[in-house]
C-alpha positions as a LaTeX table, in Angstrom:
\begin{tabular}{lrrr}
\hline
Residue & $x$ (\AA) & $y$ (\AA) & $z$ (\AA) \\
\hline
Unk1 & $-56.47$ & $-46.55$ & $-17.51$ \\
Unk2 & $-55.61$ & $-50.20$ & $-16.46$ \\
Unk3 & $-52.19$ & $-52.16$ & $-16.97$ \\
Unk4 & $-54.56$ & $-54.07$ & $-18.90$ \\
Unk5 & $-55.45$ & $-51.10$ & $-21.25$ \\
Unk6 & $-52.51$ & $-50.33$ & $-21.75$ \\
Unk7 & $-51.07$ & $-54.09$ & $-22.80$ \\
Unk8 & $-54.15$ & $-54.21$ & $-25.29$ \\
Unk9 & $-53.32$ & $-50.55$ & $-27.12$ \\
Unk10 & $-49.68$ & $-51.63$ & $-27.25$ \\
Unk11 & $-50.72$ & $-54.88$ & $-28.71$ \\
Unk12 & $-52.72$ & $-53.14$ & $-31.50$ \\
Unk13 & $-49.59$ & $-50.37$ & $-32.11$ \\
Unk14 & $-47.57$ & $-53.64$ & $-32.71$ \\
Unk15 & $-49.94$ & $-55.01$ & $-35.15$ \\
Unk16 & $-50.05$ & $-51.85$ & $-37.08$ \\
Unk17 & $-46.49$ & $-51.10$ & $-36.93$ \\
Unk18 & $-45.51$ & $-54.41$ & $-38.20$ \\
Unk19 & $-48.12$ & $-54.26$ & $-41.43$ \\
Unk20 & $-46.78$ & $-50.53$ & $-42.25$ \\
Unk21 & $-43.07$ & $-52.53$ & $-42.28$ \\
Unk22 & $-44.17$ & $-55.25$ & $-44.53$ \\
Unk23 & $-46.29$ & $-52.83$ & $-46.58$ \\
Unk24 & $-43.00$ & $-50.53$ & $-46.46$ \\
Unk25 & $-41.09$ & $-53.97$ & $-48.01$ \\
Unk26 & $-43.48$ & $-55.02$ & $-50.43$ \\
Unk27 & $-43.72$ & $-51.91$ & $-52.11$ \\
Unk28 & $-41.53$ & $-51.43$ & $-55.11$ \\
Unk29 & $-39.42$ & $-48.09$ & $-55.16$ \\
Unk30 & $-40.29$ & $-45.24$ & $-58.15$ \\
Unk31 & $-38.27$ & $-45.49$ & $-61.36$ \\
Unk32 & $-39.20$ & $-41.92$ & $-61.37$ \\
Unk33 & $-39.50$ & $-39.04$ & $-59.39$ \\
Unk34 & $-42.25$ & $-37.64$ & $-58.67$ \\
Unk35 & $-42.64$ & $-34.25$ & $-59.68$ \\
Unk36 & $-41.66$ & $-35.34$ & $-62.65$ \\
Unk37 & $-44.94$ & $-37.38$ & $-62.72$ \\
Unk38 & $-46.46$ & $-34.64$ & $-62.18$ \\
Unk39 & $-44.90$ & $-32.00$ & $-64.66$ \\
Unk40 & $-47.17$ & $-30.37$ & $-66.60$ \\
Unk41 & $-50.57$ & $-31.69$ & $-64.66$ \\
Unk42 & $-51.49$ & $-27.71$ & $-64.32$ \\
Unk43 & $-50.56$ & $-26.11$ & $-68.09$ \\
Unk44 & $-53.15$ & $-23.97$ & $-68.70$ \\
Unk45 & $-55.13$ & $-24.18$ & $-65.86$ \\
Unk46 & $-56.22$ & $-20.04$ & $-64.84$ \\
Unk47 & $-56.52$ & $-21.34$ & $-61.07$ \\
Unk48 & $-52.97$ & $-22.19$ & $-61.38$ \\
Unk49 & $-51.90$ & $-19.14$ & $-63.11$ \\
Unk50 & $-53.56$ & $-16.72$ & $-60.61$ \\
Unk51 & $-52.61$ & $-18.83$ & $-57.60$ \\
Unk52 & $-48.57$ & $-18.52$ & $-59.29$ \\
Unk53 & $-49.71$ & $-14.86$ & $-59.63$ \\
Unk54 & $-50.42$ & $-14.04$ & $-56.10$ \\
Unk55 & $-47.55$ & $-15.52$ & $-54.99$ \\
Unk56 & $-45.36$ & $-13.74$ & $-56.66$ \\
Unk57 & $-47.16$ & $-10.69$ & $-55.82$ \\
Unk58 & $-46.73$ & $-11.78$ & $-52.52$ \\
Unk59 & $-42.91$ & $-12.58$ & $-52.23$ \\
Unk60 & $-42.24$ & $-9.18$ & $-54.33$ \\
Unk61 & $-44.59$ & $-6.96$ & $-51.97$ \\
Unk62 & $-42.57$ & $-8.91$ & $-48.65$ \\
Unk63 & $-38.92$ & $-8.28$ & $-50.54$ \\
Unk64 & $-39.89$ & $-4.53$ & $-50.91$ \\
Unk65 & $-40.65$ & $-4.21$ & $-47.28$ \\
Unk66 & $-37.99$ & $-6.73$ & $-46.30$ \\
Unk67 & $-35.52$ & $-4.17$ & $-48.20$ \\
Unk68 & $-36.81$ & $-1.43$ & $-46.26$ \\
Unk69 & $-36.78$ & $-2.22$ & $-43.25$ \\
Unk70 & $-33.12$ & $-2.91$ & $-43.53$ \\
Unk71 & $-32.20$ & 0.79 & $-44.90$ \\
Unk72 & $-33.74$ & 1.79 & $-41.74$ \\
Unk73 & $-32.01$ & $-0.15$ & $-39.60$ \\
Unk74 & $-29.01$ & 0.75 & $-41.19$ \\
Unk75 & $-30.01$ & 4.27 & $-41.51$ \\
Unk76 & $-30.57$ & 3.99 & $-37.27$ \\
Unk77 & $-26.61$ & 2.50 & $-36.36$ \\
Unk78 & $-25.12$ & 5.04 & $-34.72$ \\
Unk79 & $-21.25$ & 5.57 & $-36.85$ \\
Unk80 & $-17.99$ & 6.36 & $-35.33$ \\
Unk81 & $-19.02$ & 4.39 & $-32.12$ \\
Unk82 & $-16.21$ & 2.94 & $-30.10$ \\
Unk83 & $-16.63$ & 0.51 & $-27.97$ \\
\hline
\end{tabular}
């Protein structure tokens, strides 16, 4: 790749960095966040149910083994150990 190359793809990353900025300007903030835009876009939708559903069979199946695997390890630490 040529110094020339180089000069030209810089040249472009300019252009398109200085439109994002005055995009970035231009563009008024939200008078509201946006989950709260979104609130309620899913009630009653069974995808959304099932897909809340699995993860929280998920999380609950990952707690269980989380909690077990840390009675082992506890159940494994040697007691009365001096150092």
């Amino acid at each position: 790749m040529g110094s020339s190359d180089i000069e030209q793809r810089l040249q472009v990353l300019e252009h398109d960095v200085a439109e994002l900025k005055q995009r970035l300007e231009t563009t008024p903030s939200p008078t509201e966040p946006w989950w709260r835009k979104i609130s309620g876009t899913f009630a009653n939708d069974p995808a959304y149910e099932e897909a809340m559903r699995l993860g929280r069979q998920w999380r609950e199946r990952e707690n269980a083994r989380s909690l077990r695997k840390n009675r082992r390890a506890r159940k494994k630490k040697p007691k009365n150990v001096r150092s």
